[in-house]
N, C-alpha and C positions, 0 to 999 in steps of 0.2 A: 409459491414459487415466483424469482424473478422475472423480468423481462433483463433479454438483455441488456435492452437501453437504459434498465434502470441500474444496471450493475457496471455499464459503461459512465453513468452518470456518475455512481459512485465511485469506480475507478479516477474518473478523472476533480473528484473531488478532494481525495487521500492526495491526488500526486500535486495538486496543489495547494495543499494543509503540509506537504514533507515540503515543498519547495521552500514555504512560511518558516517553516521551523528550522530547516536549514539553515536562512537569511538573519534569522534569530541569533543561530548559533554560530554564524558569521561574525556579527555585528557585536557581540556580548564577547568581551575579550577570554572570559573564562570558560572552560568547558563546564557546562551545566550535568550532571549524570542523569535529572531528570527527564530534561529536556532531549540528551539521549537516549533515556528509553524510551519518551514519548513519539521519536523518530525509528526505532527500533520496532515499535509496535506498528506503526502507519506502514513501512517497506512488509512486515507480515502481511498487514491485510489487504495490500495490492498485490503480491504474490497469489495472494490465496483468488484475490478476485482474477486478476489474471491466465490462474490456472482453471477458472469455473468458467471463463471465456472460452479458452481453448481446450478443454478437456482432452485428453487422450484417447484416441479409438484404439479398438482392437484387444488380443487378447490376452490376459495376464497370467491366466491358468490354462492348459492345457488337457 
């Protein structure tokens, strides 16, 4: 299991590898589609880390 500093660590690694690739696809006149899915992938896995931060409490079944 992580710590959370360590999944803040990688949260704040993803968001600045998406900010990279953004600037990327800023800067490169043509839209890359790889390059978009490779920003497509990074925004998942900061949702997901995201969502392991602040988990949901409470109850889903009744």
């Amino acid at each position: 299991m992580r710590t959370e500093q360590q999944i803040q660590r990688k949260l704040n690694e993803l968001t600045m590898q998406k900010k990279t690739l953004e600037s990327r696809l800023t800067n490169d006149a043509s839209t890359d589609a790889s390059l978009l899915a490779h920003i497509e992938r990074v925004e998942d896995s900061i949702l997901l880390l995201e969502w392991v931060l602040n988990a949901p409490s409470g109850k889903y079944h009744a």
